[in-house]
LUMDREN-525464 format. One record per residue: x, y, z of N, C-alpha, C in turn. Coordinates in steps of 0.2 Angstrom, whole numbers, plus 5000, padded with zeros to 4 digits. Layout:
// LUMDREN-525464
XYZXYZXYZ/...
//
This chain:
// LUMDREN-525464
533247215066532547235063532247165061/531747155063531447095060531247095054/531547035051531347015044530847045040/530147005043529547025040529347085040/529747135044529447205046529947255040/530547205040530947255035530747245027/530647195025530247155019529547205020/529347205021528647255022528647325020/529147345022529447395022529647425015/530047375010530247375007529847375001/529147315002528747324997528347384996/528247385004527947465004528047524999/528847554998529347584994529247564991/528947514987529147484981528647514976/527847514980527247514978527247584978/527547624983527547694982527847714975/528547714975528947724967528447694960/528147644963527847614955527147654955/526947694958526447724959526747814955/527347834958527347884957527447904949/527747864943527647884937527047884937/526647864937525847864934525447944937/525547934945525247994946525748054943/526348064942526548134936526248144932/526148064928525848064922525348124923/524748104926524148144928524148194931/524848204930524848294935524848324931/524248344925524448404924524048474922/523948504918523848584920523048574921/522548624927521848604927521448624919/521248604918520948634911520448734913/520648754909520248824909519448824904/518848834907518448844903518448904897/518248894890518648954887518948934879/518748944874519048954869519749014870/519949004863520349074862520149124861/520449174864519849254861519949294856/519449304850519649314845520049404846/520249434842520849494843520349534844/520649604849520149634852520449704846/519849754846520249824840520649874847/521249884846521749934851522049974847/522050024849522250074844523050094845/523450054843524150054845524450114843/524450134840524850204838524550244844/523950274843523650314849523850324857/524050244860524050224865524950224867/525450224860526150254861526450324862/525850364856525950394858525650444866/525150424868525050444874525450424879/525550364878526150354885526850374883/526950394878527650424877527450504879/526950544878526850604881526750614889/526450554891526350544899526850544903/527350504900528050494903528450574903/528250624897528450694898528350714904/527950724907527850754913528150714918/528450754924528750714926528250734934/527750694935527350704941527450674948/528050684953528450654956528150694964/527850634970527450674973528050684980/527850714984528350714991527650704998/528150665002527650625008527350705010/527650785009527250825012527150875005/526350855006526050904999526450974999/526451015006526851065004527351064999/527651025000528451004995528150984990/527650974988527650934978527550974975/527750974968527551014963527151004960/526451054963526151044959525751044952/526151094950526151104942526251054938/526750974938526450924934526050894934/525750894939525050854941524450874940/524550954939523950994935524051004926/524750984924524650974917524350904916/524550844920524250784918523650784918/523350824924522450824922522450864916/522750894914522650914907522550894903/523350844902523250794896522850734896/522550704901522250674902521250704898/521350754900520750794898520650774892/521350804888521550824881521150754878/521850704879521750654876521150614876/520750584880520150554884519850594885/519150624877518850684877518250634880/517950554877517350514881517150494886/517850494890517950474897517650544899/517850594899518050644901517050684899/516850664894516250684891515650614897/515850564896515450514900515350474905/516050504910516050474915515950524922/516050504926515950594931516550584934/516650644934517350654939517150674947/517250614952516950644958517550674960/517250714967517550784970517850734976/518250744978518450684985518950744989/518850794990519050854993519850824996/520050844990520850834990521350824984/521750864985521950894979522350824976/522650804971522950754967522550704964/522250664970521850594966521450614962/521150574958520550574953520350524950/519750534955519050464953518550484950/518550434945517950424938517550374940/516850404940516250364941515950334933/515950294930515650264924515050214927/514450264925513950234929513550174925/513350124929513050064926512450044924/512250004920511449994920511049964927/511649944931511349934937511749964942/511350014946512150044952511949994958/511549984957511349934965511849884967/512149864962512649794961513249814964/513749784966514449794968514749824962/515149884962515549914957516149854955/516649894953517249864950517649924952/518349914953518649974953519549954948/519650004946520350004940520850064945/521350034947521650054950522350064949/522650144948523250184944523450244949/524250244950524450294952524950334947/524750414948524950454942525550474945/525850474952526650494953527050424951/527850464947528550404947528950434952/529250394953529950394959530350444956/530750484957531350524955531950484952/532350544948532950484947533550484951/533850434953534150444960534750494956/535150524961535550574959536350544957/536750564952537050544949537250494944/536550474943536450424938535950444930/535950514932535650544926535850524919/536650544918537050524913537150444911/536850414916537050334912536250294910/535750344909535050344902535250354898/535350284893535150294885534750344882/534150374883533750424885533550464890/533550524889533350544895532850534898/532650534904532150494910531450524908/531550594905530750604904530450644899/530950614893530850624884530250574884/530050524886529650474884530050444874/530550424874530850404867530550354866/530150344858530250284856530250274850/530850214853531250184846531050124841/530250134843529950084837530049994843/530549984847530749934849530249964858/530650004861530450004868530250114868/529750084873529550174875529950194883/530450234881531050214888530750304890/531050284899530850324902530450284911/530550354914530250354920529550354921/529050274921528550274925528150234918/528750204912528650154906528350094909/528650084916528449994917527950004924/528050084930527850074935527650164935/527150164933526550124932526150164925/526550224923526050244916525950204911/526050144911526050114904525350074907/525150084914524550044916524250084916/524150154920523550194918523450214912/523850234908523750234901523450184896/523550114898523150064897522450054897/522250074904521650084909521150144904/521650184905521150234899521050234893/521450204888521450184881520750134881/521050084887520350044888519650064888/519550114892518750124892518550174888/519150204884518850254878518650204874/519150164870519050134866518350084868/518150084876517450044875516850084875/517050144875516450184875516350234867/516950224863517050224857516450174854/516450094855516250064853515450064855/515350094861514450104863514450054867/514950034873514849974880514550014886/514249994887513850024894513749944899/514249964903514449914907513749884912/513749824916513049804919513149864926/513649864928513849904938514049944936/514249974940514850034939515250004939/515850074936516550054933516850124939/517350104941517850164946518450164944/518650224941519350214940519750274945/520450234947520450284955521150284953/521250344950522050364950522350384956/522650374958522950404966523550444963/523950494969524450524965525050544969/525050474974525650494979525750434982/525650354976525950294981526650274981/527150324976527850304979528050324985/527850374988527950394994527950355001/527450314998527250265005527150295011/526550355010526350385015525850355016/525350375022524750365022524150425023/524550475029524250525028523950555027/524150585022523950615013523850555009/523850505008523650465005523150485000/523150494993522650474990522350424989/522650374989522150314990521550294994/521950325002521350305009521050365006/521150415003520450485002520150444998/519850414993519650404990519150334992/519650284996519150244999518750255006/518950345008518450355012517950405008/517950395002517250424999516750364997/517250294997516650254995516350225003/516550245008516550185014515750255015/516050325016515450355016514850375013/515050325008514650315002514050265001/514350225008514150145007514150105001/514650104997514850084991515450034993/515149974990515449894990515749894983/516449894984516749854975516649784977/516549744970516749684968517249654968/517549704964518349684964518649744962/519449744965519949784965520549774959/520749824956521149784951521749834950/522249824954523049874952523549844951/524149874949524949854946524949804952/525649744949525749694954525949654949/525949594950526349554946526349574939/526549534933526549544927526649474922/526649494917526749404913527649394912/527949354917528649324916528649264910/529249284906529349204902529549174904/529749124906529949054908530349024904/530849004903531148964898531648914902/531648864904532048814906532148754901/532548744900532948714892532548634896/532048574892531948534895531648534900/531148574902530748574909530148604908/530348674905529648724905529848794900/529448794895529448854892528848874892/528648934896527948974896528149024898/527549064899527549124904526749134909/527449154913526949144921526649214922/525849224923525549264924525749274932/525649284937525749314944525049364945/524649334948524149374951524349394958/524549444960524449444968524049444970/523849414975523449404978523349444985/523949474987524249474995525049544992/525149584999525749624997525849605004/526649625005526949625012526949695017/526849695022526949735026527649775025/527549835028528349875030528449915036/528949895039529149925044529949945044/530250015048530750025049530850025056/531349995059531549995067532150035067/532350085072532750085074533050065082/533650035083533849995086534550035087/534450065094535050095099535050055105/535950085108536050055111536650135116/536550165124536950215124537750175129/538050245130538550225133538950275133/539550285139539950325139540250345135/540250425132540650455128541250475129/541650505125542350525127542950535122/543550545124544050545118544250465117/544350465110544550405108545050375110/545450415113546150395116546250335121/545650345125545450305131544750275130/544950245126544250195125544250125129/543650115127543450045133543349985127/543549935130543649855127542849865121/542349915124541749865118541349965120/541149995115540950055113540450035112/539850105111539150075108539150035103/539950045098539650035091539749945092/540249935098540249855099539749845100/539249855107538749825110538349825103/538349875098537749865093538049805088/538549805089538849745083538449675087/538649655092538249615094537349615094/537349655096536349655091536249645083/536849675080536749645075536749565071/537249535075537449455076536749425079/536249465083535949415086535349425081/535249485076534649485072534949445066/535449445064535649425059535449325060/535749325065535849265066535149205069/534449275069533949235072533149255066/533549245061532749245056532249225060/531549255055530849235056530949155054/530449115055530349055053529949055046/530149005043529949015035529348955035/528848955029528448925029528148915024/527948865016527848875013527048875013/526648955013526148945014525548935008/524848915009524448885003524348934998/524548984999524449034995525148984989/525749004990526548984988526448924986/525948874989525848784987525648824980/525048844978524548834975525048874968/525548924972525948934964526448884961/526648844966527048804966526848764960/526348724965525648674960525748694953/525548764952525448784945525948764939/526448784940527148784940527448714938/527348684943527348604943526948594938/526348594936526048544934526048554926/526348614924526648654918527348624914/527648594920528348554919528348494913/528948474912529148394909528948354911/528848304907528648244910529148214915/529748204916530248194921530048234927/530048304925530348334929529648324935/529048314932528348314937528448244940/528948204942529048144944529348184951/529648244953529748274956529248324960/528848354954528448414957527748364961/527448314958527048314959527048284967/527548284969527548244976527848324980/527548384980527548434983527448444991/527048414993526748404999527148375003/527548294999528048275003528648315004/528948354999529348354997529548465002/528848445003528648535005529448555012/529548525017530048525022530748535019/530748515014531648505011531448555005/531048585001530848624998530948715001/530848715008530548785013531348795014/531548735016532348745019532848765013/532748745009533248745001533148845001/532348845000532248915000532548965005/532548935011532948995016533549025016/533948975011534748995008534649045002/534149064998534149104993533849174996/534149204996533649274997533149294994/533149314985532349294984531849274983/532149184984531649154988531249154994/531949174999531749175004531149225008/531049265003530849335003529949295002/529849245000529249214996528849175002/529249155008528849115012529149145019/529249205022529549225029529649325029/529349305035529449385033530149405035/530549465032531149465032531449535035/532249525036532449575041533049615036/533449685036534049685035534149735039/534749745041535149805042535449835036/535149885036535049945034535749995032/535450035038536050105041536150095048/536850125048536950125056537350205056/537250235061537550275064537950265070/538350345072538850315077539150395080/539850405081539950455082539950525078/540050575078540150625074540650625074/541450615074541750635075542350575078/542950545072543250495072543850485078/543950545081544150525088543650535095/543150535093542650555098542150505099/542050445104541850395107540950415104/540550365104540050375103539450375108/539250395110538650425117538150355114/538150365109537150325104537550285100/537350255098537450215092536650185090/536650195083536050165080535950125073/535550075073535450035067534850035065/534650035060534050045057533749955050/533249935054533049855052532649885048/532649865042532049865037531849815037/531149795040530749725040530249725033/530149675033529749665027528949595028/528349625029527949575035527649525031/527949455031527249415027526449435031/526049415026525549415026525449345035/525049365038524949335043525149355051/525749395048526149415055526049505054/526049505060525949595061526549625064/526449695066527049735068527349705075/526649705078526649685084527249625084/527149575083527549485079528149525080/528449565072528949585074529649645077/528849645083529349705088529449615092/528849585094529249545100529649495097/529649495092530449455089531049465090/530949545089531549595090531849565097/531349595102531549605109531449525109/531449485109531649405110532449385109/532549405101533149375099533949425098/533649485104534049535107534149515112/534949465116535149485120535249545125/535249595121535649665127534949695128/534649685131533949695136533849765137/534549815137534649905137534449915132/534549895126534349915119533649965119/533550005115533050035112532850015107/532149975106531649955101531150015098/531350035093530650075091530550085083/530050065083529950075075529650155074/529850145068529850245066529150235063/528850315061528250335056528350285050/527650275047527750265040527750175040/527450155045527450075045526850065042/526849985039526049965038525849905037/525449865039525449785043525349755034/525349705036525349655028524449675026/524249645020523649665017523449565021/522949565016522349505019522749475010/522449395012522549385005522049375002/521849394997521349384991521149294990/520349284990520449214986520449204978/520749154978520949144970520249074970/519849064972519149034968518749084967/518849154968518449214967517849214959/517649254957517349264950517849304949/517949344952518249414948519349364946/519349344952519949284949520049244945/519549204943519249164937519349204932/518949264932518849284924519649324923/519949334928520749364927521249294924/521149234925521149184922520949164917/520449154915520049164909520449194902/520349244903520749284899521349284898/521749294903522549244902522649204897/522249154898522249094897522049084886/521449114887521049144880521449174878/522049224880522449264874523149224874/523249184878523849144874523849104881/524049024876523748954879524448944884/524948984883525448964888525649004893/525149044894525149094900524949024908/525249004911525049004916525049044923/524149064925524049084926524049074936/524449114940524449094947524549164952/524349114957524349164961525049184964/524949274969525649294970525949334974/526449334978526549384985526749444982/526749504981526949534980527549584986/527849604984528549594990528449684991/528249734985528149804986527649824989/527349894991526749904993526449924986/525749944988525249954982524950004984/524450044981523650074984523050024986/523349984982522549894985522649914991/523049894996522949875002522349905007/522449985003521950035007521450015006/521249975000520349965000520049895001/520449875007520149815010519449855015/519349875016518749925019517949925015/518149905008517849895005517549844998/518149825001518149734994518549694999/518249624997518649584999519449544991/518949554985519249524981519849584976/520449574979520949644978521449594974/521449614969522149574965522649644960/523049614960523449664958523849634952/523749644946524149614943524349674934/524749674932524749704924525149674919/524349654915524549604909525049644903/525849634905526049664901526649614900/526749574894527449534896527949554895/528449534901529149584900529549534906/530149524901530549494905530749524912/531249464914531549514921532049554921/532449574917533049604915532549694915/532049664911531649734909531349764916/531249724921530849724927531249774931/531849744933532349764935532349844932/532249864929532349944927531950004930/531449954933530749994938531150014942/531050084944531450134951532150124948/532450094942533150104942533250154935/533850114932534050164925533750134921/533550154913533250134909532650104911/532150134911531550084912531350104905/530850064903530750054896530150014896/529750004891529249944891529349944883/529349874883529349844874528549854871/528749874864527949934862527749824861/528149784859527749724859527249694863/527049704869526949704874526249744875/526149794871525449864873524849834870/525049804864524449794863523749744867/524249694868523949664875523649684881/524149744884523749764889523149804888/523049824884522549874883521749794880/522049734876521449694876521249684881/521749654887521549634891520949674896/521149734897520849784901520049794900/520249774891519349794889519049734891/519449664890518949604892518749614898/519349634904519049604908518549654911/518549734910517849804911517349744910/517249714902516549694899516349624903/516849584906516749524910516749524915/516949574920516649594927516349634929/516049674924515649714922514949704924/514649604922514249574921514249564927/513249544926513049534933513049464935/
//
């Protein structure tokens, strides 16, 4: 190597490193326009006990209305009645000819202007069977012990719609008459993950027919996480979703001669399937860490120690050894690729009797950008055995679009974060479930999904599992934040 070239080289590096402490220094968090906001009035006793009586009913829907019972679902509009005499006295309850949903019209000083929509599903998931006995509580006493209000549909999602409603009595307690409309669109069948019967599409085929433009969209999704990294970062991270992923189920056969087990052949369906299996397992989606994922990243970083942003702030460089590090951890993985598992397999009926079919079933999970279509022909690419049968079942649904995060309506969800405690860093976020948002791209572009409730991840974990619970410390925030943000997207 020539001299002059290698010495050049070297100052090069040199200039770069002498550079990099200076720019950490200056990496750091953007500034929020915004004071602190002074304490908003929430009526915490009121708002426990309603969500401790909501969680009574147990409103649990099935993908075919025949099947659901409908008798908790007609007590919830009851208690909803009951409780929320002003909603119920001053909003309209429109007709969307379909039994379950329930949308509220709270009309504005201006209706000409873009609504806003507040977005709740009144069904919980069931409790999976055999695990009744291992609740502290039972699933649908709603108990609380002064510390948590435990129970099925405390974290996902009655402690949201309860919030949402606590919200606008309380502002209509106080004499607010918002500038637009206010829409509040409880849906009552998004566990199910149907589409069908979806309350949600019902709902946004009353505004598309309506020619009714929301502003903004606002349902469950992320929440406020704490952070505590001993020397690095102690906050808590807001998570706006911005985007949810797609789903799909494939099942994947393969046939072959049946027979008695006695005389079997070197490779049986279940073999030929075992090789299918090796070749999805062994041929992921390509990962990528996309600008949505920079921009949390960013956040995140610039929130760090002063050491440790001698690291973050060189993200860009540092972005290829970053995407690959991630492909090794599954939940990260899950954050920049859309992803694959096997599932279930089947095989023969019967342990000496050769298998005719053998089948496995891929649950995909679609990032944002890639559609079903992407990964049917992934499938059929990185399948060798060419016989296979490719078919995705009912019940699929392509990724949503992503929301911008320079939006107004994303500002003021930032804003307020920010205003109620200075260590919320506030960022954007994939959400990995489905939601009711995704349906109402048809009529908003700006769709976030977020609830301001803080709760560790331990607590998180108990959504769809045993113990779910939400800490009473945590209610009264969600319910200010709700009214800030009605009165501040409200505005024209």
């Amino acid at each position: 190597m020539d001299s002059k070239f290698k010495y050049g080289m070297l100052a090069g590096l040199a200039a770069a490193l002498a550079v990099v402490p200076v720019k950490a220094y200056f990496y750091k968090p953007e500034k929020i326009s915004g004071e602190a906001l002074p304490d908003e009035k929430v009526n915490l006793d009121r708002f426990r006990k309603n969500l401790s009586d909501a969680i009574k009913i147990p409103t649990i829907a099935s993908k075919d209305p025949a099947k659901t019972d409908w008798a908790p679902f007609e007590e919830f509009a009851g208690f909803l009645e009951e409780r929320y005499p002003l909603i119920h006295k001053n909003l309209e309850l429109l007709d969307v000819d379909c039994k379950g949903p329930r949308l509220y019209r709270w009309k504005g000083k201006d209706s000409s202007l873009d609504a806003i929509a507040l977005l709740s599903h009144q069904d919980v998931v069931p409790i999976s069977d055999g695990t009744l006995g291992d609740w502290t509580h039972p699933p649908f006493e709603g108990v609380d012990d002064g510390e948590f209000i435990w129970g099925r549909g405390a974290l996902d999602m009655k402690n949201h719609l309860i919030a949402v409603m606590e919200s606008v009595e309380d502002l209509l307690e106080e004499g607010f008459v918002p500038e637009r409309d206010v829409y509040i669109c409880l849906g009552h069948n998004e566990e199910v993950m149907t589409s069908e019967f979806s309350g949600a599409v019902v709902m946004c085929d009353y505004f598309e027919k309506n020619n009714i433009r929301l502003d903004c969209v606002l349902d469950e999704g992320g929440a406020i996480l704490p952070v505590n990294v001993k020397g690095v970062l102690n906050k808590n991270l807001a998570g706006v979703g911005v985007a949810e992923k797609g789903y799909a189920d494939f099942e994947i056969s393969v046939t072959a001669k049946g027979g008695h087990s006695s005389q079997a052949p070197n490779h049986t369906a279940l073999g030929h399937l075992a090789d299918i299996i090796k070749d999805i397992e062994n041929h992921q989606f390509d990962a990528e860490l996309s600008p949505m994922m920079m921009q949390l990243f960013d956040k995140i970083g610039r929130n760090c120690s002063y050491p440790v942003r001698l690291v973050t702030c060189n993200l860009k460089l540092l972005k290829p050894l970053i995407t690959k590090v991630m492909t090794y951890i599954p939940p990260a993985a899950s954050l920049i690729r859309t992803t694959q598992g096997v599932t279930m397999a089947s095989g023969s009926p019967a342990p000496n009797v050769l298998p005719q079919k053998a089948s496995v079933n891929v649950n995909v999970r679609i990032y944002p950008g890639e559609t079903i279509e992407d990964v049917t022909k992934h499938l059929r690419k990185v399948i060798k055995n060419k016989k296979a049968e490719i078919n995705v079942k009912p019940g699929w649904k392509n990724p949503s679009r992503i929301s911008p995060t320079d939006s107004r309506s994303f500002r003021i969800i930032e804003e307020i974060c920010m205003g109620m405690n200075s260590d919320n860093i506030v960022a954007p976020y994939l959400v990995m479930g489905g939601t009711d948002a995704c349906h109402y791209e048809r009529v908003c572009e700006n769709i976030y999904r977020y609830s301001p409730f803080l709760v560790n991840t331990g607590l998180l974990l108990t959504t769809h599992g045993t113990n779910e619970r939400i800490p009473v410390s945590s209610m009264s925030d969600g319910v200010a934040f709700f009214k800030r943000f009605i009165r501040k997207a409200s505005e024209k």
